[in-house]
Backbone as a printed PyTorch tensor [residue, N CA C, xyz], in Angstrom:
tensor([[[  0.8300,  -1.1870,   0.0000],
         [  0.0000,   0.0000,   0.0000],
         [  0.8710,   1.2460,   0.0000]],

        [[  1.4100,   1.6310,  -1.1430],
         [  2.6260,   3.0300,  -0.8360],
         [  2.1740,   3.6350,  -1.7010]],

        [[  1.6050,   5.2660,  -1.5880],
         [  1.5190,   6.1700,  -2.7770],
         [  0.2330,   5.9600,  -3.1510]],

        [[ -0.9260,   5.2990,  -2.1920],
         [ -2.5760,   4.8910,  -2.8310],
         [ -2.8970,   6.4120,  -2.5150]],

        [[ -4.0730,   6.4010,  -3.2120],
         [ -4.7030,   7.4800,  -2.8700],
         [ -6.3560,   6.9250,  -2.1240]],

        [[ -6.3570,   6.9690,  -1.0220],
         [ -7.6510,   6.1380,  -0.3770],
         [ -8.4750,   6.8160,   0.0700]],

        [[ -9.8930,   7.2180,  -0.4500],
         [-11.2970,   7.9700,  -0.0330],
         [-11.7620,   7.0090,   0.9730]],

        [[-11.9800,   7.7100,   2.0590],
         [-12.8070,   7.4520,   3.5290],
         [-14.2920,   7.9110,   2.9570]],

        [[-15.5480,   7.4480,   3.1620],
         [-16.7920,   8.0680,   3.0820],
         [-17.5560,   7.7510,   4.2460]],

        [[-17.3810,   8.8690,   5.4350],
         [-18.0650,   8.1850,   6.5450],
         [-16.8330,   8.6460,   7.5910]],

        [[-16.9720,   9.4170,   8.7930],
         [-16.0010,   9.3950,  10.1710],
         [-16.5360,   8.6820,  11.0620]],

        [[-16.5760,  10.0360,  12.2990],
         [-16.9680,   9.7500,  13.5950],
         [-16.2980,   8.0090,  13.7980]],

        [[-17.2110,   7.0230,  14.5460],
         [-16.4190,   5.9570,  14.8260],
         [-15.8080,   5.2650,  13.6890]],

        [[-16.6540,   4.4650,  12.9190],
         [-15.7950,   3.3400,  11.7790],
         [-14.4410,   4.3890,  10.6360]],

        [[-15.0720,   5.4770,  10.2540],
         [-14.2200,   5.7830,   9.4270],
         [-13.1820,   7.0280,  10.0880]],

        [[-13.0030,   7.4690,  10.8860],
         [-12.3530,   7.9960,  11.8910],
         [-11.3120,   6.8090,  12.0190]],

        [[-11.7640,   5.7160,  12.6280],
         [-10.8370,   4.7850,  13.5080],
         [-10.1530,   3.9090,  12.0780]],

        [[-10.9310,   3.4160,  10.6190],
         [-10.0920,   3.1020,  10.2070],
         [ -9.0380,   4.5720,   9.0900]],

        [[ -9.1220,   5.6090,   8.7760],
         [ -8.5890,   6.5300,   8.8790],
         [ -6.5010,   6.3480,   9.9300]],

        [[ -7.0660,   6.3970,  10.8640],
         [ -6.0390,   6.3760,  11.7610],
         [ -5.3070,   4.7970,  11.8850]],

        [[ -5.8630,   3.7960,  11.7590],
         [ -5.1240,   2.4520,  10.9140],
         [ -4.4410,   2.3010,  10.2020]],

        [[ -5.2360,   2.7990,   9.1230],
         [ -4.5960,   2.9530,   7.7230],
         [ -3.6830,   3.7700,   7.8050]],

        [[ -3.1730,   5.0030,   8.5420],
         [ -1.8740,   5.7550,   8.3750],
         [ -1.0500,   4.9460,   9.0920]],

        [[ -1.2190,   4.1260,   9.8400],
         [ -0.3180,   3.3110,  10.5940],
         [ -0.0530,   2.1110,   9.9520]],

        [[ -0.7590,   1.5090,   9.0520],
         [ -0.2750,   0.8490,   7.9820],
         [  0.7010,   0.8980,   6.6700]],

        [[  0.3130,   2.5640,   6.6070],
         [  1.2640,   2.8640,   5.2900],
         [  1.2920,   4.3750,   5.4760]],

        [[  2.6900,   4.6770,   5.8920],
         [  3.1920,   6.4190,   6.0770],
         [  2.9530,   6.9660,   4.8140]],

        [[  2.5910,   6.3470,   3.4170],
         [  2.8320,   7.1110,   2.2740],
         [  1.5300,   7.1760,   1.6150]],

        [[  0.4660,   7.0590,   2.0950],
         [ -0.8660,   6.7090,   1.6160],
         [ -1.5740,   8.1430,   1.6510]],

        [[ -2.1580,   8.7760,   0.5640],
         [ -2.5250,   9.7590,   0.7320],
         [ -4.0350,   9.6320,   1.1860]],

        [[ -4.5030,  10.2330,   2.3720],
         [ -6.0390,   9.2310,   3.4590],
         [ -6.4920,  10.6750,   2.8130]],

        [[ -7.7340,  10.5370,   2.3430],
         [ -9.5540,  11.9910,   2.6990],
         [-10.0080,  11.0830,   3.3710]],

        [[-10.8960,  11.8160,   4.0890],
         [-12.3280,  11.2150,   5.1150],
         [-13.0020,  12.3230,   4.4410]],

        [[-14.5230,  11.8830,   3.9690],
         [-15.2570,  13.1830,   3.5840],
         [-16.1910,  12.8430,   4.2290]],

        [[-17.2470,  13.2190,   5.2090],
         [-17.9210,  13.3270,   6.1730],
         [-19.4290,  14.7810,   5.7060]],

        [[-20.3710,  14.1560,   5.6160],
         [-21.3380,  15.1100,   5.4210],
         [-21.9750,  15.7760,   6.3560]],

        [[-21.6350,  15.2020,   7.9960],
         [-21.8170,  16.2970,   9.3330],
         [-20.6910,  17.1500,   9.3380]],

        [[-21.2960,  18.1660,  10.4610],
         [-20.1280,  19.0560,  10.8250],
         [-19.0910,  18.3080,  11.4160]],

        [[-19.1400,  17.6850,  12.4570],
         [-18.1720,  16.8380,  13.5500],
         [-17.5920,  15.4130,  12.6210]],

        [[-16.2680,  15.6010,  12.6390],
         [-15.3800,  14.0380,  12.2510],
         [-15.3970,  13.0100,  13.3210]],

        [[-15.1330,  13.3930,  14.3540],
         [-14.8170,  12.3750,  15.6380],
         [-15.7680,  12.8740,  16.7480]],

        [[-16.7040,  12.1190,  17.4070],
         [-16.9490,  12.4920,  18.6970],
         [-17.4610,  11.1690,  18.8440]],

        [[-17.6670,  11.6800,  20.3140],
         [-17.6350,  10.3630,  21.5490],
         [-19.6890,  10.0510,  21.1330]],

        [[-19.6080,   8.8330,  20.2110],
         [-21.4050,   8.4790,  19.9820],
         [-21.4720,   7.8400,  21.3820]],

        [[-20.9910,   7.3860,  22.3810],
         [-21.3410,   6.5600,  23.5190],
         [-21.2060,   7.3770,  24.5410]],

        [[-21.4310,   8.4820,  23.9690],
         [-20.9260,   9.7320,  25.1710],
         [-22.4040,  10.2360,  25.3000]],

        [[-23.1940,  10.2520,  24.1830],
         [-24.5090,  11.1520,  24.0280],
         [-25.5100,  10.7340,  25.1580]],

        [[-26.0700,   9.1980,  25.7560],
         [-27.1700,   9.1660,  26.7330],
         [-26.2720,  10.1590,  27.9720]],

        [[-24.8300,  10.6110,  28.0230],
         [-24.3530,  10.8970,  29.6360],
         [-24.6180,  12.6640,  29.5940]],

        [[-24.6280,  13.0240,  28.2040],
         [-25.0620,  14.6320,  27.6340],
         [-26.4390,  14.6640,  28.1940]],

        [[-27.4870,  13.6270,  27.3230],
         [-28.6970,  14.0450,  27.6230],
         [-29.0590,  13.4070,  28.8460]],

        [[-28.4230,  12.7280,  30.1090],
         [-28.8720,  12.7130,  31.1900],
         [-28.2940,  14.1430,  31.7410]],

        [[-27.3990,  14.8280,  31.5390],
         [-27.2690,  15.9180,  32.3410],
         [-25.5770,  15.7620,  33.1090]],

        [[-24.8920,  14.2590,  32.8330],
         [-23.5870,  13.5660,  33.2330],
         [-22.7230,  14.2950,  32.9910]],

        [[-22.5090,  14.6550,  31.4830],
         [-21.7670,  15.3930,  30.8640],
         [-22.6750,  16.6490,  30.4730]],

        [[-21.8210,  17.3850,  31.2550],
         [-22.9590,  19.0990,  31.1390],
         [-22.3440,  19.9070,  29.5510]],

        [[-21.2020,  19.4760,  29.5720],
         [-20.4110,  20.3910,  28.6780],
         [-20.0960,  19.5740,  26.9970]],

        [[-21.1160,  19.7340,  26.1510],
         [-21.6030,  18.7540,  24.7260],
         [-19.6630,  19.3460,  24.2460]],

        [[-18.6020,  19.5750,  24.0650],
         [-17.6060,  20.1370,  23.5540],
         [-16.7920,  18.4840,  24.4780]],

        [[-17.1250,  18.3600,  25.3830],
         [-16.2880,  17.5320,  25.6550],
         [-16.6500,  15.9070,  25.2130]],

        [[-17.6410,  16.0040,  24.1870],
         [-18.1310,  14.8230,  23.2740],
         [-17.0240,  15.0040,  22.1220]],

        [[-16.6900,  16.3610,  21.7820],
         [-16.1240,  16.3130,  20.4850],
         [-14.5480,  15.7430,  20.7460]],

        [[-14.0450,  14.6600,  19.7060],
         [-13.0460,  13.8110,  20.0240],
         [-12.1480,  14.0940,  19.5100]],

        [[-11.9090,  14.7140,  18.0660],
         [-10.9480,  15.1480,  17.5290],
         [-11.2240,  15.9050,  16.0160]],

        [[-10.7810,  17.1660,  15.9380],
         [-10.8640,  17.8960,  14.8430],
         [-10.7060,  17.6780,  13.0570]],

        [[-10.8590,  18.4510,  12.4460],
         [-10.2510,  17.8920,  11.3580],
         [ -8.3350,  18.6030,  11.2710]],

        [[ -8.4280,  19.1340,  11.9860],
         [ -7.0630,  20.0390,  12.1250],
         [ -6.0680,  18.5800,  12.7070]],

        [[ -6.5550,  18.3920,  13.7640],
         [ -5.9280,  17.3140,  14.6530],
         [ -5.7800,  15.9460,  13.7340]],

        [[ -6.4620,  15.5830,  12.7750],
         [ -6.2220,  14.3580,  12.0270],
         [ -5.3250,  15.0570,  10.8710]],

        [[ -5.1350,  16.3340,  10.6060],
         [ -3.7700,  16.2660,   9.6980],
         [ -2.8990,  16.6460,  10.3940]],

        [[ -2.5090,  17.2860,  11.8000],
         [ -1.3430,  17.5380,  12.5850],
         [ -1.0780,  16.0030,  12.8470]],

        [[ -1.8220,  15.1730,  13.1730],
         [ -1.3070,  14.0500,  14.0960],
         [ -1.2920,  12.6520,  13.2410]],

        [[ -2.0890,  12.6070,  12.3300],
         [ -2.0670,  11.7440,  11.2650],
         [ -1.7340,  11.8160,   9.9590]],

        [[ -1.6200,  13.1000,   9.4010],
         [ -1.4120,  13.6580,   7.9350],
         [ -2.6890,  12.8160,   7.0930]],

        [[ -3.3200,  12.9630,   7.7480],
         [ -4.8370,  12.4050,   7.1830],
         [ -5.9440,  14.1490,   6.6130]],

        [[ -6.4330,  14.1450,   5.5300],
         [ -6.8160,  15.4430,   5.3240],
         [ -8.9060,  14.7750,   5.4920]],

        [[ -9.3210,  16.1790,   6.7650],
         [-10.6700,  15.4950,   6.3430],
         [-11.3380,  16.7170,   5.9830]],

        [[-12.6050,  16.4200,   5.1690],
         [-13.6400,  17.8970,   4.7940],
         [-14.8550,  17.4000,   5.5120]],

        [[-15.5170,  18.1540,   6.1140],
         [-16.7640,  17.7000,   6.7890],
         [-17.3980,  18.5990,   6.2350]],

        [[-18.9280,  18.1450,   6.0700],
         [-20.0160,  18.8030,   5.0530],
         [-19.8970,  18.9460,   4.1080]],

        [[-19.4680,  17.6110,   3.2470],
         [-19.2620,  16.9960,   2.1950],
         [-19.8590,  15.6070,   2.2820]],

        [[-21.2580,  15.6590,   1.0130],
         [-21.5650,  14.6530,   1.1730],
         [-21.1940,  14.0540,  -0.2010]],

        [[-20.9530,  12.2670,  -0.5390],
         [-20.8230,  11.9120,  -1.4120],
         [-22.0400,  11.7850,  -2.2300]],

        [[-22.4380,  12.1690,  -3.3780],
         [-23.8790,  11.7410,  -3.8270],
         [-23.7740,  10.4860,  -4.8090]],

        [[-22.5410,  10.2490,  -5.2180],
         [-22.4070,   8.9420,  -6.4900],
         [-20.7840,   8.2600,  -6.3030]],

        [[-20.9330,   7.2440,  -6.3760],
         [-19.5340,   6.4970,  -7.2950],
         [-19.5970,   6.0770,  -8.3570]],

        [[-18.4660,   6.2240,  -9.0140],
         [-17.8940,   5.8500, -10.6700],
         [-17.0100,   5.1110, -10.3410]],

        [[-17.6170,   3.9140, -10.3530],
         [-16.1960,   2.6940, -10.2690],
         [-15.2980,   2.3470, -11.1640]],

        [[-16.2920,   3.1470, -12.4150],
         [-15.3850,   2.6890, -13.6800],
         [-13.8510,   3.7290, -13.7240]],

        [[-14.6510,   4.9920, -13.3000],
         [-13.3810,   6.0300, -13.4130],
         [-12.9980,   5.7140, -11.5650]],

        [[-13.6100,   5.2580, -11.0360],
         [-12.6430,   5.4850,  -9.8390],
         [-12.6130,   6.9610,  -9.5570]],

        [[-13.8530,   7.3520,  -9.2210],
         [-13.9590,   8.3190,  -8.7110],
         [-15.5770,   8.4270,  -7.5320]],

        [[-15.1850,   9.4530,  -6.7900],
         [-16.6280,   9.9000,  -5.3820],
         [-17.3570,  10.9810,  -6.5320]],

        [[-18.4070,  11.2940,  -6.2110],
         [-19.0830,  12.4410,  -6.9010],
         [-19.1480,  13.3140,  -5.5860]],

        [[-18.8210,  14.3700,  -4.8960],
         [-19.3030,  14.7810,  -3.6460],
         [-19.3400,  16.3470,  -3.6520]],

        [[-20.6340,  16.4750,  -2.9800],
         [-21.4900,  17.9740,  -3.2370],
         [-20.8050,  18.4450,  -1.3650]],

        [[-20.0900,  19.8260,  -2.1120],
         [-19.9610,  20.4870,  -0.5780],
         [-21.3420,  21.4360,   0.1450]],

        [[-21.9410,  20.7350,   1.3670],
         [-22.8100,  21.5530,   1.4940],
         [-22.8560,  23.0980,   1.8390]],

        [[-21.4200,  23.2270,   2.1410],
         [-21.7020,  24.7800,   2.8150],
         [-21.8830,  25.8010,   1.2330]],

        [[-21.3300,  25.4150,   0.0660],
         [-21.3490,  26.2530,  -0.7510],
         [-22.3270,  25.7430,  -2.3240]],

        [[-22.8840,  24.3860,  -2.0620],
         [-23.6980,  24.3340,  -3.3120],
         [-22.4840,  23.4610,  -3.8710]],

        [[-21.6450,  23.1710,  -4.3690],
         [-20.3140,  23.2900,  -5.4160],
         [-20.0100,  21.9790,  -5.6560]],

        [[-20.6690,  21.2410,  -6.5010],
         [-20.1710,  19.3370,  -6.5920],
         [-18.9200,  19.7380,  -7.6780]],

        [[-17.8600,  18.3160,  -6.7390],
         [-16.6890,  18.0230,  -7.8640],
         [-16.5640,  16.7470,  -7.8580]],

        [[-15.1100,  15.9950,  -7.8940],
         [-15.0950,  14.9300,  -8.2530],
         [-14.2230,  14.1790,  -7.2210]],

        [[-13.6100,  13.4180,  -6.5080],
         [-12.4410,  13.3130,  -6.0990],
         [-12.0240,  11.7240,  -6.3830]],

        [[-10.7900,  11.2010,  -7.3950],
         [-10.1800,  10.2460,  -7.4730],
         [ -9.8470,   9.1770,  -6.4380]],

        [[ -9.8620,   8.0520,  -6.4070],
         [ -9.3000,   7.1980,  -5.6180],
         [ -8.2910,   5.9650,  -5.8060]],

        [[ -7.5530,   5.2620,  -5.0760],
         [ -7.6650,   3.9640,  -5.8340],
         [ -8.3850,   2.8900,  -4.7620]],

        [[ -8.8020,   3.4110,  -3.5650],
         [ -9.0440,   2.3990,  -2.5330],
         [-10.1810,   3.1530,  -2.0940]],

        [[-11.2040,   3.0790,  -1.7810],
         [-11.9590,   3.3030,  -1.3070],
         [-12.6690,   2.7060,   0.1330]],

        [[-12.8370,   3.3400,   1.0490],
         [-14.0150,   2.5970,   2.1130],
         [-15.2420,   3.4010,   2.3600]],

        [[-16.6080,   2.4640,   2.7300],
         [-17.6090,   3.1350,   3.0540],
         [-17.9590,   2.7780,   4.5170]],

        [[-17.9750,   4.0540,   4.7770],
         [-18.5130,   4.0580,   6.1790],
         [-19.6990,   4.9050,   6.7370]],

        [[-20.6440,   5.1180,   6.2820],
         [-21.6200,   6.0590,   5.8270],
         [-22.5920,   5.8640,   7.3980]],

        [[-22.4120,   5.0530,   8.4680],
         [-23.0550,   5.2060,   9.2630],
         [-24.5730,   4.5510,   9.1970]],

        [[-25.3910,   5.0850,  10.0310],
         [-26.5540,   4.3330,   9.9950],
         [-27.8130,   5.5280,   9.9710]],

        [[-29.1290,   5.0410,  10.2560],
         [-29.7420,   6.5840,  10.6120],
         [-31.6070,   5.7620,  11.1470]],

        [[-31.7340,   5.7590,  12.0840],
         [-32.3520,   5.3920,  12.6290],
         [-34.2130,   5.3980,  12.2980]],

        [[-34.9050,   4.6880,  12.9940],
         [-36.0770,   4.4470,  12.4280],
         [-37.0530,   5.1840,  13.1890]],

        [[-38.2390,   5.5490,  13.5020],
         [-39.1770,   5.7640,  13.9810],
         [-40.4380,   4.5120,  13.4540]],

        [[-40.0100,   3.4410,  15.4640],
         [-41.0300,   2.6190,  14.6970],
         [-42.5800,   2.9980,  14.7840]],

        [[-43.3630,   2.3650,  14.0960],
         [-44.7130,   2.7610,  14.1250],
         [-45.3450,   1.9940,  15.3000]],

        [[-45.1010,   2.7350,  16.5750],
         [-45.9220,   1.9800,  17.8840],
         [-46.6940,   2.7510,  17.9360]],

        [[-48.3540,   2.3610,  18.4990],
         [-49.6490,   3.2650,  18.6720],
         [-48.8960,   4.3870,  20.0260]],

        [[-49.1750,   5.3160,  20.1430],
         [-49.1660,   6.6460,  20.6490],
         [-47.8210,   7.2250,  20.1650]],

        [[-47.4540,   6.5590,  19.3650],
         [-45.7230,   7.6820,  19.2310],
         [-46.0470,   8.9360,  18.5770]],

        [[-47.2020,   9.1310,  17.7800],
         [-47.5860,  10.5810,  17.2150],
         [-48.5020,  11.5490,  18.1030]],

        [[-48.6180,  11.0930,  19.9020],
         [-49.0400,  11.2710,  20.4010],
         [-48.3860,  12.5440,  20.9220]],

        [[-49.2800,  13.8910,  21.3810],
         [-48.5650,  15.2890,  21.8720],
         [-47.6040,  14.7550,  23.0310]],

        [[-47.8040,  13.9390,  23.8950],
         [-47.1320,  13.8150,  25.2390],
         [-45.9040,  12.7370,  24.6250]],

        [[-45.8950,  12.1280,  23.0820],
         [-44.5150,  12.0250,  22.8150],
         [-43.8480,  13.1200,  21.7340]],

        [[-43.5330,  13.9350,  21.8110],
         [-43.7680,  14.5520,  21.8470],
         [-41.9120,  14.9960,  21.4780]],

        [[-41.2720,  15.1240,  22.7220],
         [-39.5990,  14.3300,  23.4500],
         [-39.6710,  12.6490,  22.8650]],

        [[-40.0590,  12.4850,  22.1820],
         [-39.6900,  11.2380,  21.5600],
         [-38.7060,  11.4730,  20.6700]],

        [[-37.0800,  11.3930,  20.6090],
         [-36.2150,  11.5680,  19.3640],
         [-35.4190,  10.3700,  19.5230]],

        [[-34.9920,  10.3890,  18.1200],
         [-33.3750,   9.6220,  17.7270],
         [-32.3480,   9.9600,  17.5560]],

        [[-32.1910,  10.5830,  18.5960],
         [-30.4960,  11.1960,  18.5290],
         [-29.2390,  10.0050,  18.2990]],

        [[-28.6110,  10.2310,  16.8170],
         [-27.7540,   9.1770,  16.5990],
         [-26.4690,  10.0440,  16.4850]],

        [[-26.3930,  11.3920,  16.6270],
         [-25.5450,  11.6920,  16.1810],
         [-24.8670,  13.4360,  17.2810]],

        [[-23.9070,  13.9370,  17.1160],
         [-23.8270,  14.8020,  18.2730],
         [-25.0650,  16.0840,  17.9210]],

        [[-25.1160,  16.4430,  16.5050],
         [-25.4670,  17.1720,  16.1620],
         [-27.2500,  17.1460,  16.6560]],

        [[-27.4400,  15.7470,  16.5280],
         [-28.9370,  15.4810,  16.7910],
         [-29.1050,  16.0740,  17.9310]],

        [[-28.1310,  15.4810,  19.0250],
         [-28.8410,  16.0910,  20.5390],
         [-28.6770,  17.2060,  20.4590]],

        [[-27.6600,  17.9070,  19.9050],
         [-27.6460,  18.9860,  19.9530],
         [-28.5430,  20.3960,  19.8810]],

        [[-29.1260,  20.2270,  18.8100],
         [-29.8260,  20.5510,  18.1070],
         [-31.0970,  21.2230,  19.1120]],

        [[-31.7790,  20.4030,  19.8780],
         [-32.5870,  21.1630,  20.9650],
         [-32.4880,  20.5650,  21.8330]],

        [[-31.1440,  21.0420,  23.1270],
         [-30.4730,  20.3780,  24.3310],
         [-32.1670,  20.6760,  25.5380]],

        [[-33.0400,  21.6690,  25.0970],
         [-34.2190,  22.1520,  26.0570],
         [-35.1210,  21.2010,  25.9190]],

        [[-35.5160,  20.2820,  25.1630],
         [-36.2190,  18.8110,  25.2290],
         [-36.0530,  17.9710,  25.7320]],

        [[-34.6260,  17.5480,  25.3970],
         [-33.6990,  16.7770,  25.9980],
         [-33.9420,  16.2740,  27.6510]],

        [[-33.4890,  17.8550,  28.0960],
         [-33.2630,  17.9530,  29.4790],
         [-34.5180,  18.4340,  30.1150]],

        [[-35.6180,  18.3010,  29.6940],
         [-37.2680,  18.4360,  30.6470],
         [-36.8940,  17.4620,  31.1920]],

        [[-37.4420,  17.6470,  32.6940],
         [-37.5800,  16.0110,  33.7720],
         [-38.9550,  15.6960,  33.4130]],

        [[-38.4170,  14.3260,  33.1940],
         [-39.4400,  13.0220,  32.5170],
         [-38.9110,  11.6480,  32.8000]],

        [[-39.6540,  11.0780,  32.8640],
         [-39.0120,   9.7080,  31.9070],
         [-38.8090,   9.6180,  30.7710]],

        [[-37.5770,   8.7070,  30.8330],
         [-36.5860,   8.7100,  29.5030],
         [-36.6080,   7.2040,  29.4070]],

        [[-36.9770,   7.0610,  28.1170],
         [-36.6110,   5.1960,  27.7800],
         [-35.5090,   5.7490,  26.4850]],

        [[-34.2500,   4.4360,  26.0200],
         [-33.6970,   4.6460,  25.5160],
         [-34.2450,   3.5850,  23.9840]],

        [[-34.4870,   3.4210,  23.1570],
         [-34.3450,   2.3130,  22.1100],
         [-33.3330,   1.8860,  21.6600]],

        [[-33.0070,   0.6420,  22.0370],
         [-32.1420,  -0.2690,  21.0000],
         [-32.2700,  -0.7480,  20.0010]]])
């Protein structure tokens, strides 16, 4: 593996962690992670200790920058970049940057997908009910984030697996 050029699609845990493998496999491998959230790395097993109130301070979920994966890994990542296509034939990502509108192309010879998951809302009788109301799927930091004042009403809290 010397001199690949290898597209990550997907951080936070799977493509974050193999990201940081893979430079430890081969010093000469040129690594992207392109990530369509804001956040590359944060702590996903950190989020029930946020929204119990454990962890007061949501910054200390965030695990590592995109700055910090090219100081410490020479790994380059773009977050809010989503991929919309592959061309396997050309060996290429199709990926639209969201902050500016602007799709290009980016080459590979190795590719991984790590695109994450995204959760369901099952259809149980009262879930469209006003008193659920605080019913969410926070899978992601941004999710809880998003309205920490729901979150944290005292209630009961069930978690879904």
């Amino acid at each position: 593996m010397t001199d690949k050029r290898i597209v990550i699609v997907g951080g936070v845990a799977g493509g974050a962690s193999c990201a940081a493998r893979l430079r430890r496999l081969d010093e000469g491998a040129e690594i992207l992670v392109l990530d369509r959230g804001p956040y590359v790395s944060f702590a996903n097993c950190g989020l029930p200790y946020y929204v119990g109130d454990v962890i007061q301070d949501e910054t200390k979920l965030l695990v590592a920058s995109p700055g910090l994966f090219r100081q410490r890994f020479n790994v380059e990542v773009r977050t809010e970049s989503e991929v919309t296509a592959i061309d396997r034939q050309a060996c290429e990502v199709h990926v639209r940057d969201l902050g500016s509108g602007r799709d290009y192309r980016e080459r590979y010879d190795a590719l991984v997908l790590s695109p994450g998951a995204a959760p369901i809302r099952p259809p149980l009788p009262g879930i469209d009910l006003p008193i659920a109301r605080g019913v969410s799927l926070p899978t992601s930091y941004a999710g809880v984030n998003r309205d920490p004042g729901v979150c944290r009403q005292p209630r009961s809290v069930a978690f879904l697996v």
